[in-house]
C-alpha positions in Angstrom: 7.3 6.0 -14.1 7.6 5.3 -10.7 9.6 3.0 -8.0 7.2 -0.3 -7.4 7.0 -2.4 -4.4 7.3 -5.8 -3.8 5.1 -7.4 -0.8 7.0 -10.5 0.2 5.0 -12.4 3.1 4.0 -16.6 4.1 1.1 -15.4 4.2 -0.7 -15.2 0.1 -4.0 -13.3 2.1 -1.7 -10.9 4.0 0.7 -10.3 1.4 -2.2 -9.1 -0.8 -4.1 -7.2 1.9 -1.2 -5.0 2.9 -0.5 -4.6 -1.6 -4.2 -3.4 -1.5 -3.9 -1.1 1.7 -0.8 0.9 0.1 -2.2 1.0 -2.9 -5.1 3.0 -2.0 -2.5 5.6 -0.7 -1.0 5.7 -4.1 -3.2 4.5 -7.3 -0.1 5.3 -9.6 2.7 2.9 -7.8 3.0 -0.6 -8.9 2.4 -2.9 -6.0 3.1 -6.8 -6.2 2.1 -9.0 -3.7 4.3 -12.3 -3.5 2.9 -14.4 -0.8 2.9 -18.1 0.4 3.4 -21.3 -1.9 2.8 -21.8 -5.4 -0.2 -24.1 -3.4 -1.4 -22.0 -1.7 0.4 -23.4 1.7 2.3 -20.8 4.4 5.8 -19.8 3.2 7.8 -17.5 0.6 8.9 -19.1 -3.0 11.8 -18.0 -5.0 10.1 -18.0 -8.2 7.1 -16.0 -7.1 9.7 -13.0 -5.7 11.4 -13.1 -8.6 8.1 -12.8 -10.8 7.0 -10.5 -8.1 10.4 -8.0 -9.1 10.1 -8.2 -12.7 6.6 -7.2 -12.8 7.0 -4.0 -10.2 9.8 -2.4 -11.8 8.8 -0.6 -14.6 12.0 1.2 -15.3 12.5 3.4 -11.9 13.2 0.1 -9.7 12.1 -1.7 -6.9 11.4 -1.9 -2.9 11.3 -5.1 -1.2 9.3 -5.3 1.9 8.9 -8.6 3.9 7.1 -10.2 7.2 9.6 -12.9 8.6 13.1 -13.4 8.6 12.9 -16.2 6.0 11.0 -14.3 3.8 14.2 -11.5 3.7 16.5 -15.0 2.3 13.9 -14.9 0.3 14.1 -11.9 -1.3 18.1 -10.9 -1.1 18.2 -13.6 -3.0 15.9 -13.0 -5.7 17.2 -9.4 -5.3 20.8 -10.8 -5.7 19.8 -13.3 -9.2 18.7 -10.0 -11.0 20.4 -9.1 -14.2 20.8 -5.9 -12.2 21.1 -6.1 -8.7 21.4 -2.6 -8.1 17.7 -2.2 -9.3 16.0 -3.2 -6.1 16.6 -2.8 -2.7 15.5 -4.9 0.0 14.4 -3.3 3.2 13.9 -3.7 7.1 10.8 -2.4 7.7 7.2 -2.9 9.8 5.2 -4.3 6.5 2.3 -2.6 6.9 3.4 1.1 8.2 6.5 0.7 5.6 4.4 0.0 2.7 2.5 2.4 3.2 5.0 5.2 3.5 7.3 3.7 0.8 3.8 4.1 -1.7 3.4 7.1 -0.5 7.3 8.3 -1.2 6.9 6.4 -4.5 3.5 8.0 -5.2 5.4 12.1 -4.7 7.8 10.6 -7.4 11.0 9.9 -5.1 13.8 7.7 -6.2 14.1 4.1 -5.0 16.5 4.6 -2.0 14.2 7.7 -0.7 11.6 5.2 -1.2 13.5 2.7 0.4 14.4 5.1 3.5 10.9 6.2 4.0 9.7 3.1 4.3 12.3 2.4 6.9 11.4 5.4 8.8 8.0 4.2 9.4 9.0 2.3 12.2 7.6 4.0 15.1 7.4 7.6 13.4 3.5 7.7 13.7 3.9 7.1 17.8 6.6 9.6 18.1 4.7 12.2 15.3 1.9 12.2 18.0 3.6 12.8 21.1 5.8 15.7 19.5 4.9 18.7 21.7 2.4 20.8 19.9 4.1 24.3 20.9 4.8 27.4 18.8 7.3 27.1 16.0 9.9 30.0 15.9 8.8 32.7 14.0 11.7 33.0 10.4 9.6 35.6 9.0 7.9 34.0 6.2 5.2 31.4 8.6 1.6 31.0 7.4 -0.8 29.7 10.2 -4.1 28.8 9.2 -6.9 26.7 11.1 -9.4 24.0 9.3 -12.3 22.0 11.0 -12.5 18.0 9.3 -15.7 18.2 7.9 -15.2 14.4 6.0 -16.7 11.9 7.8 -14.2 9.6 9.0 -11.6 12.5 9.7 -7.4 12.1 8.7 -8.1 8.3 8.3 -5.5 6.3 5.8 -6.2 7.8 2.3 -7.4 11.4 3.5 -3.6 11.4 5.5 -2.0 9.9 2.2 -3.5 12.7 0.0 -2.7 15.1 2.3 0.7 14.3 2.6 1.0 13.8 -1.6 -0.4 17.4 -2.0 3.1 18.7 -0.7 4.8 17.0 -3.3 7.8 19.2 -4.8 6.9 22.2 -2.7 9.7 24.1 -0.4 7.6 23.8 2.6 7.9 22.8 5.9 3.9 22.2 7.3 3.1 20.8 11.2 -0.4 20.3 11.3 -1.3 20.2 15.1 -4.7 18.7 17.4 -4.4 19.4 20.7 -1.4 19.2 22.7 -0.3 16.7 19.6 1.6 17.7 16.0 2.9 15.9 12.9 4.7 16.4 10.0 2.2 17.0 7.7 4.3 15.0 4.9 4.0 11.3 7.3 1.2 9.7 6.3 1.6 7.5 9.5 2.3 10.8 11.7 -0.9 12.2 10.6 -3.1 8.8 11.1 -1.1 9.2 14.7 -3.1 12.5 15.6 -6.3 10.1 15.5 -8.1 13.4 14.0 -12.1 12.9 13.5 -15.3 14.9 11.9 -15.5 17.9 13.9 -11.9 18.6 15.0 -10.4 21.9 14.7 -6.5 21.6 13.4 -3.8 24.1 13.1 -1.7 24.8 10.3 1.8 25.7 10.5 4.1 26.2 7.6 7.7 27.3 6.9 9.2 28.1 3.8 9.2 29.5 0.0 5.6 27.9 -0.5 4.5 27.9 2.7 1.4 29.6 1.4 1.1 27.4 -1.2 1.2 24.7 0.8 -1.5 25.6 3.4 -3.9 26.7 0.6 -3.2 23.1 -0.7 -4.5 21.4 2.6 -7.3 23.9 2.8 -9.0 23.2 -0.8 -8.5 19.3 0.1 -10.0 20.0 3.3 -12.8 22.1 1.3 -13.4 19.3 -0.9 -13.6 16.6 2.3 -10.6 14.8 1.1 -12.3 14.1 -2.3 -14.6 10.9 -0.4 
């Protein structure tokens, strides 16, 4: 059981594009798109959030992602008429970079207001994951660096980043994954995208932690099995 997301948008076409985009990242989250008029026309409808809600929570709750300011009425209402308020969250987030990290969050198995904050976060994080100086970590005694060439043919795109970034799931492990004078947090799916990583590019693993090793090796079979595409 997982936290599902709601895709609030005026747009029916947009709202289910970006549903379809996270949802790659994470095949197990529950992903609703709510977009436009019952007609078909530009704008958000009541009814069709509310729908939207009751058909993404299965039990661990909800986050609420929307395009326009009219679309958040939209949904803190519809958030607001629930039998249980508390079980959805609506949040300020870019739609397409939040959905996409709240999927991924809800994918690990976080709750709904790590979901919620994670989704948040994505504003700007995979500019400022990028330009995070690439220098050495300080040595605590327990670091694993490892290098990997991308041998997958379209490199740390969207789902490769996504599974990365899943396979880290409940470990005690801090990993930078560094290209160049660039790093990112190996667990931000939008960080990694950020490092614009291709075929042929050598990377650099850095990992702190109780399962540091663990961790690497992780990457390193996924990197073996070229992402799995």
């Amino acid at each position: 059981m997982t936290v599902g997301l709601v895709v609030v948008s005026h747009s029916t076409g947009l709202a289910e594009g970006v549903a379809e985009l996270a949802g790659q990242m994470a095949p197990e989250v529950r992903i609703v798109p709510a977009g436009g008029l019952p007609d078909g026309g530009i704008g958000t409808d009541f009814e069709k959030v509310s729908a939207a809600l009751s058909d993404a929570d299965t039990g661990a709750g909800a986050v609420v992602l929307y395009d326009l300011g009219s679309a958040q009425m939209v949904a803190d209402l519809a958030v607001e008429t629930l039998g249980d308020p508390d079980s959805a969250l609506v949040v300020d987030a870019p739609l397409v970079e939040g959905a996409v990290a709240a999927a991924v969050s809800a994918q690990g198995g976080n709750d709904m207001k790590t979901v919620a904050q994670a989704a948040e976060s994505a504003r700007g994080s995979a500019d400022a994951a990028a330009a995070e100086p690439a220098g050495a970590a300080p040595d605590t005694g327990g670091q694993v660096t490892r290098e990997l060439e991308l041998t997958n043919e379209v490199g740390l795109h969207a789902r490769p980043a996504a599974l990365l970034a899943r396979s880290l799931t409940g470990l005690q492990a801090t990993v930078k994954i560094g290209l160049g004078d660039k790093q990112a947090d190996a667990a931000s799916v939008l960080g990694l995208m950020g490092l614009g990583a291709r075929k042929g590019d050598h990377l650099t693993l850095t990992a702190d932690g109780p399962d540091a090793v663990q961790a690497v090796e992780r990457i390193l079979d996924l990197a073996r099995r070229d992402f799995d595409e």
